[in-house]
GUNU-774285 format. One record per atom (N, C-alpha, C): x negated, y negated, z. Coordinates in steps of 0.1 Angstrom, whole numbers, padded with zeros to 4 digits, always signed. Each point is the difference from the previous one (the first is absolute). Example, Ala and Ser with C-alpha at 12.3 -4.5 7.8 and 13.67 -1.06 7.14 Angstrom:
2
-0132+0057+0078/+0009-0012+0000/-0009-0012+0000/+0004-0011-0007/-0009-0011+0000/+0008-0011+0008/
END
This chain:
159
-0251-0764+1783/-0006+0008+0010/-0007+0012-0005/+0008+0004-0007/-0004+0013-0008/-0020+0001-0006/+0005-0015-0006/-0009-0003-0011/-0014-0003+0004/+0003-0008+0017/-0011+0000+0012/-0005+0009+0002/+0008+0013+0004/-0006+0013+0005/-0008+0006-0010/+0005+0001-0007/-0010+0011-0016/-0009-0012+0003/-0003-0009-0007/-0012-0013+0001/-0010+0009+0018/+0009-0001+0007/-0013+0003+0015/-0003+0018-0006/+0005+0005-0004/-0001+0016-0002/-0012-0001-0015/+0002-0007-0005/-0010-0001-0013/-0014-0006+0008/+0004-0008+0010/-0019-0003+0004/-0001+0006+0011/+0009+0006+0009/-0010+0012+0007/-0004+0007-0005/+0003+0003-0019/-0002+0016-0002/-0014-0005-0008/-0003-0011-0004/-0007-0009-0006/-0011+0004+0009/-0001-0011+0011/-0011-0004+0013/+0000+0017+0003/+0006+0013-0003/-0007+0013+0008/-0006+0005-0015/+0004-0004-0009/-0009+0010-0011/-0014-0008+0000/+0001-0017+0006/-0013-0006-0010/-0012+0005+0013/+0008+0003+0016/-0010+0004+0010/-0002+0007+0000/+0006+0013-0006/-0007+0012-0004/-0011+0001-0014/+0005-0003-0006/-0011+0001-0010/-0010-0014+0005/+0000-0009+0005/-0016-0006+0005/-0007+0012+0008/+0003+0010+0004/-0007+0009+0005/-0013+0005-0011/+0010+0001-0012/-0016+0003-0010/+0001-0013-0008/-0007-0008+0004/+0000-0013-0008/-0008+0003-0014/+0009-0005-0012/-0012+0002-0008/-0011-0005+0000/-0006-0011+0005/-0015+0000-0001/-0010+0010+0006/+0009+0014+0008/-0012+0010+0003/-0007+0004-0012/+0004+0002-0009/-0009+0005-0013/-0013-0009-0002/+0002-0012-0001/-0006-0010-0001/-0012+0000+0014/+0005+0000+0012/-0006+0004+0009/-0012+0011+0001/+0009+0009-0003/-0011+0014+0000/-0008+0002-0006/+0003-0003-0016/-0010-0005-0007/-0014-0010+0002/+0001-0012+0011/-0010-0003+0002/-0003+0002+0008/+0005+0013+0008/-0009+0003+0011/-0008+0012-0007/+0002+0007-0009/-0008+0010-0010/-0010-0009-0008/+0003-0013-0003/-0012-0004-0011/-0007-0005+0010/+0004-0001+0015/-0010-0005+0007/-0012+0011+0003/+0005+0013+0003/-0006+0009+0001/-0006+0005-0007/+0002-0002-0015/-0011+0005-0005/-0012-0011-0008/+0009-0014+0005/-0011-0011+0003/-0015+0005+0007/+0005+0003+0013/-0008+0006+0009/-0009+0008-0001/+0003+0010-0007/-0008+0013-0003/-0007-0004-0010/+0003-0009-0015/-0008-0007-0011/-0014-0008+0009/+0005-0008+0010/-0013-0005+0006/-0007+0010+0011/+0003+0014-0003/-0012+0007+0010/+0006+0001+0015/+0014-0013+0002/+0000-0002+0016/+0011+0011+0002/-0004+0010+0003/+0009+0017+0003/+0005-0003+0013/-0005-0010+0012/+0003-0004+0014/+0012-0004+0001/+0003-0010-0010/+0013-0010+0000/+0009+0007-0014/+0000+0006-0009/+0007+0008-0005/+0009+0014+0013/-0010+0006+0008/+0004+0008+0007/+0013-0003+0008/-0002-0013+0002/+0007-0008+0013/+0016-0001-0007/-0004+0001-0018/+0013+0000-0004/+0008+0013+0001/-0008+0008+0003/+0013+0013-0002/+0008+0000+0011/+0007+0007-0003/+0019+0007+0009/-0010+0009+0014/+0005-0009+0006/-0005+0016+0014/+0000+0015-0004/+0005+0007-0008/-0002+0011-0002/-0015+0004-0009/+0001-0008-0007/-0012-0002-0010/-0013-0004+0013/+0002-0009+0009/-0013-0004+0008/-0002+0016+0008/+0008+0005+0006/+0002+0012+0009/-0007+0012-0009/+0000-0002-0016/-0008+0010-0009/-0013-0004+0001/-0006-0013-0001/-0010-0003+0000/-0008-0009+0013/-0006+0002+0005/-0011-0008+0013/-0003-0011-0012/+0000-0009+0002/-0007-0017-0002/-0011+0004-0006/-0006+0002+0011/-0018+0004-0005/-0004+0012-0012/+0006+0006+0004/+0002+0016-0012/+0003-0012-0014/+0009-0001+0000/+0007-0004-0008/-0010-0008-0006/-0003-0012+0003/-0010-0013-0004/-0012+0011-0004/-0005+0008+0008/-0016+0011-0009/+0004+0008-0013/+0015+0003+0004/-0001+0011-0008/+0002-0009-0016/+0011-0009+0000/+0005-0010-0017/-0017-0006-0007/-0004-0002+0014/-0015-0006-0003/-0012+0009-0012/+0003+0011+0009/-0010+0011-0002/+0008+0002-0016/+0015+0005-0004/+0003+0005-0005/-0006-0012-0018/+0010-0014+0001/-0002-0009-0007/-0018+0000-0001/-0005-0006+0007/-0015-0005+0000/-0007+0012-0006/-0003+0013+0007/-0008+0015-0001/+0006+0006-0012/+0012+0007+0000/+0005+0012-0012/+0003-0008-0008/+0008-0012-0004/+0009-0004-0007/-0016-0012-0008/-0010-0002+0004/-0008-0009-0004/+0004-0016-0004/+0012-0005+0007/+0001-0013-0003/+0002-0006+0012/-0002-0017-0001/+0006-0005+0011/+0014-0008+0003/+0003+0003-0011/+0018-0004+0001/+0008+0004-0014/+0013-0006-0001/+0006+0007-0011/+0010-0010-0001/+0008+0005-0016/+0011-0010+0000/+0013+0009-0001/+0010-0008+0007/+0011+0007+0002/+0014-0007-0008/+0009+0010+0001/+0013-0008-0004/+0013+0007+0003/+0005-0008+0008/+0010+0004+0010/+0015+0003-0010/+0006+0014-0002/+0011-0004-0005/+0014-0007+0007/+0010-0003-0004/+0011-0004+0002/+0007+0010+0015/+0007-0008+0006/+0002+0009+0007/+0017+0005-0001/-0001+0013+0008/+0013+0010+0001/+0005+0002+0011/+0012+0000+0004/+0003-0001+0013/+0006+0016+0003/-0005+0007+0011/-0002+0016+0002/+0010-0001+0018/+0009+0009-0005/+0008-0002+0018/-0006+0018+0000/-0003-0002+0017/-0002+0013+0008/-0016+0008-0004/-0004-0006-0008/-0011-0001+0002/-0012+0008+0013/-0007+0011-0010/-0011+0010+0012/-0014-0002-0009/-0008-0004+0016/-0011+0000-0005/-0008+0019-0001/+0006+0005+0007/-0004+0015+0000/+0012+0008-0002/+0001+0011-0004/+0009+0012+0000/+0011+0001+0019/-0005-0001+0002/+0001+0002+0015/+0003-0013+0012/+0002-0009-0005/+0000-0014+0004/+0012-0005-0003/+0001-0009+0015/+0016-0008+0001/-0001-0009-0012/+0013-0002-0010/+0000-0013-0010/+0003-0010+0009/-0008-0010-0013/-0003-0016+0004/+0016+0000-0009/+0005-0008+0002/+0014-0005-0003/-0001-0006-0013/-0012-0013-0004/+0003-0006-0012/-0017-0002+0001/-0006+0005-0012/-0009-0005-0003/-0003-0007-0019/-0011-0009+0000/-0003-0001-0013/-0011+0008-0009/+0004+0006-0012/-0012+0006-0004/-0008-0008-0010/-0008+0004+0002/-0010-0013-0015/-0004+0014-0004/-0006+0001-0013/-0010+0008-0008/-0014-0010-0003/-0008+0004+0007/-0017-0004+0004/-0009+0003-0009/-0005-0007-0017/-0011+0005-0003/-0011-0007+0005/-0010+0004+0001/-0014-0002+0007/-0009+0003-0013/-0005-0012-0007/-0011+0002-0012/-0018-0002+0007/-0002+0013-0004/-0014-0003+0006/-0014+0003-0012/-0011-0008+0001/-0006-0003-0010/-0013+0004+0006/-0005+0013-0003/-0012+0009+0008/-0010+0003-0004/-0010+0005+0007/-0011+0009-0009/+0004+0009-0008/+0014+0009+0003/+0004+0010-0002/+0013-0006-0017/-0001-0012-0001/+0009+0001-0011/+0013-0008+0006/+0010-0005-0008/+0008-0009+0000/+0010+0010+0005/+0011+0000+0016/+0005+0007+0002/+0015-0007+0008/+0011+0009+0002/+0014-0006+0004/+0003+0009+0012/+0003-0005+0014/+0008+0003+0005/+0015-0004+0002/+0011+0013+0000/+0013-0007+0000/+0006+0006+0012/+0000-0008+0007/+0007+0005+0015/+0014-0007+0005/+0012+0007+0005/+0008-0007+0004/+0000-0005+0015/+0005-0011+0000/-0006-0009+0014/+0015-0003+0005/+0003+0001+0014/+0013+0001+0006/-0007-0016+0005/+0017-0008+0006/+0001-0011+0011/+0015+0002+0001/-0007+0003+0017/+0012+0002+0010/-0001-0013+0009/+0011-0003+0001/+0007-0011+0013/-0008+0004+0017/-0005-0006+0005/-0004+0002+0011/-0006-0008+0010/+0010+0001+0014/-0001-0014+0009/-0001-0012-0005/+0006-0006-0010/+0001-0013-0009/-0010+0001-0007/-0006+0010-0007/-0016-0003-0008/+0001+0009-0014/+0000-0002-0012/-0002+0011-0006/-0012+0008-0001/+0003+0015-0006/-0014+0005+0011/-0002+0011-0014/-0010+0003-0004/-0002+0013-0010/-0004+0014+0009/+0006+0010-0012/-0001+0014+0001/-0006+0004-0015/-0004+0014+0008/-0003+0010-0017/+0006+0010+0003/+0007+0008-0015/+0004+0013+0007/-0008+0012-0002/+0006+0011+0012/-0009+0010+0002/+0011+0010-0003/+0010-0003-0010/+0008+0014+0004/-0005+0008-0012/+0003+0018+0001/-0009+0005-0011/+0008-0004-0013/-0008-0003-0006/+0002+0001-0015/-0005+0014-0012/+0009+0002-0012/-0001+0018-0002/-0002-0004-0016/-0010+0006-0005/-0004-0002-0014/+0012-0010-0011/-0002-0005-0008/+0012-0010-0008/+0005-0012+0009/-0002+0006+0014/+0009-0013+0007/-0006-0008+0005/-0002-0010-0004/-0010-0016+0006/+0011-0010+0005/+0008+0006+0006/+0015-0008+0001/+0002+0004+0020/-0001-0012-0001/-0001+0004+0023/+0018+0007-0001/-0002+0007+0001/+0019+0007+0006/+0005-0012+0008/+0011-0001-0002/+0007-0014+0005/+0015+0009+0006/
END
């Protein structure tokens, strides 16, 4: 009888660790990740409309659609002189409490990638390296950028 009880006490304690951790299933990494290489899929083909669609509601609430789609256009196409670029998404990191601003409620678990952007211009062979958030949101993974200040030496988003 004894030997029953421990046996039911080992798989309730079993069945509550494995339902709590399916909460972060590992394949979010894997997840978020292609919702970022989809995004900057998007922006490689010029289409800034359906990249936009990828960001986190806070990120859309920074930018209008339309703004948004003139302004990447103007920026890539006009100052930057090319029409696309190649990118390479790093590995991702998993970030709890997470702010996209100084001043802003944290996102609970986000992924971080490190974003270089190779661009090949009038102006000379050049690197952007930006870090790119994916936060969980209404069943969708969704990208962010951060805005919190950053202070000479520190290229590191405060966590």
């Amino acid at each position: 009888m004894k030997l029953l009880l421990g046996l039911v006490i080992v798989l309730v304690v079993w069945l509550g660790w494995r339902n709590f951790s399916g909460l972060f299933q590992s394949g979010d990494d894997e997840q978020a990740q292609a919702a970022v290489e989809q995004f900057y899929s998007f922006e490689q083909q010029g289409d800034y409309g359906s990249a936009w669609e990828l960001f986190h509601p806070e990120m859309q609430q920074r930018f209008k659609k339309a703004e948004y789609i003139q302004n990447r256009a103007h920026i890539m196409m006009q100052d930057f002189g090319v029409n696309t670029f190649d990118v390479h998404i790093g590995s991702p990191s998993r970030v709890a409490d997470w702010k996209m601003t100084e001043g802003a409620a944290p996102i609970s678990v986000v992924y971080e990638f490190d974003v270089e952007e190779l661009f090949h211009s009038q102006y000379g062979n050049f690197t952007i390296v930006q870090p790119c958030y994916a936060a969980y949101d209404s069943g969708k993974w969704k990208l962010l950028w951060s805005y919190e200040q950053l202070h000479a030496g520190n290229t590191q988003n405060a966590h």
